[in-house]
C-alpha positions in Angstrom: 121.5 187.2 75.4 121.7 185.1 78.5 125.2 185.1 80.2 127.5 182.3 81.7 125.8 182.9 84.8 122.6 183.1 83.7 122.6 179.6 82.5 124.8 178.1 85.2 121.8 179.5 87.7 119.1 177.9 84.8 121.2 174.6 85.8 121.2 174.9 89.2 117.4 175.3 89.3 116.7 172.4 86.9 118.9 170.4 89.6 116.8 171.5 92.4 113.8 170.7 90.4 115.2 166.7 90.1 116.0 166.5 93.4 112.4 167.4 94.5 110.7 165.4 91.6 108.2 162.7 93.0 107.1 159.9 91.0 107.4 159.4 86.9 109.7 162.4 87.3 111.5 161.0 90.0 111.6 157.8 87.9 113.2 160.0 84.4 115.6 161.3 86.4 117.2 158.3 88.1 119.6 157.1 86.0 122.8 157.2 85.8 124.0 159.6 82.5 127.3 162.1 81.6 125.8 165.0 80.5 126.4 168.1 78.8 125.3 171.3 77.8 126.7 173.1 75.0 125.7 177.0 75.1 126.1 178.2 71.6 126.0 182.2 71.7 128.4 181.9 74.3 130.8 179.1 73.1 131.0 177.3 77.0 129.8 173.5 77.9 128.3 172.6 81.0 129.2 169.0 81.9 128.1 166.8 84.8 126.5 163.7 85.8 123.0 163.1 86.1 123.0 160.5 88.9 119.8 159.5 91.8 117.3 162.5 90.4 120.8 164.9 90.9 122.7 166.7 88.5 126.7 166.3 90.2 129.7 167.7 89.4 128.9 170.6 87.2 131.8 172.3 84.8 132.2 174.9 83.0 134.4 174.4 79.7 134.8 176.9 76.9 133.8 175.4 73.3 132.7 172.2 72.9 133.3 169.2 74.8 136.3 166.9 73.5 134.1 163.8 74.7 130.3 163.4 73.9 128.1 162.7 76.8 125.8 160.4 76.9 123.0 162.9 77.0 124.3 165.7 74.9 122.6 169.4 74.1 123.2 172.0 72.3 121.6 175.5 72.0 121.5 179.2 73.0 122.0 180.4 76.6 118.4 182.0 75.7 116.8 178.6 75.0 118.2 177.3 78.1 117.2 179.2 80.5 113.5 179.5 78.9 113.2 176.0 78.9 114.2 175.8 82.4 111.9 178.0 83.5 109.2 176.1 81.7 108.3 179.4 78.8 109.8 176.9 75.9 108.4 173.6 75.1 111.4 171.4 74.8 109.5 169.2 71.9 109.0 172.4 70.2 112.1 173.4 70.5 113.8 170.3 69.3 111.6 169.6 66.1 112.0 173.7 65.2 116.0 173.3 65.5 116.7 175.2 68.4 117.6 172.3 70.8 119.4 170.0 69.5 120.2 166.4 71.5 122.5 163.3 70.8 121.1 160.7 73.3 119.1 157.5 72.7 115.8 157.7 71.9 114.9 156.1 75.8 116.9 159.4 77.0 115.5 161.8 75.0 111.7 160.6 75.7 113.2 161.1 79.4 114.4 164.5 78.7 111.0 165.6 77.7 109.2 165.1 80.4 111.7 166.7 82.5 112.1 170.0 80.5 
């Protein structure tokens, strides 16, 4: 089981990966979204803002979130960090259950093709 830190480093990485991101990437990441990850084995949110191909102001919250982001996840600290590193397909993952994402449909489309 991944740990707080685990996934707050999976985070960091997937920010340094949208601040380098050239093109379409570039492009998916560039608006301007609250977000929020929701770690369910270990009961802790990560909010922030997703904001100019950056992901600002990260926070770490036990349970869940008492407002819903705009872009909003939810899985295991195991899922995260695989999908991070690019060993989970994040379409996979979301039609088998094990992501699971309130957004609208133009954010989620934007989502995969940054995860």
């Amino acid at each position: 089981m991944a740990t707080i830190e685990e996934c707050r480093a999976a985070l960091d990485r997937l920010a340094e990966n949208l601040a380098g991101a050239k093109g379409e990437l570039r492009d998916a990441a560039a608006p301007d979204r609250s977000l929020s990850c929701h770690v369910t084995d270990l009961d802790v949110t990560f909010t922030g803002h997703l904001m100019g191909g950056h992901i600002q102001d990260v926070e770490t919250q036990p349970g869940t979130p008492e407002r819903r982001a705009e872009i909003a996840l939810t899985m295991s600290g195991d899922d995260l960090v695989a999908l991070v590193d690019g060993r989970l397909n994040f379409a996979r993952a979301w039609a088998a259950g094990r992501v699971r994402v309130q957004a609208s449909v133009r954010d989620v489309l934007r989502l995969r093709s940054l995860l």
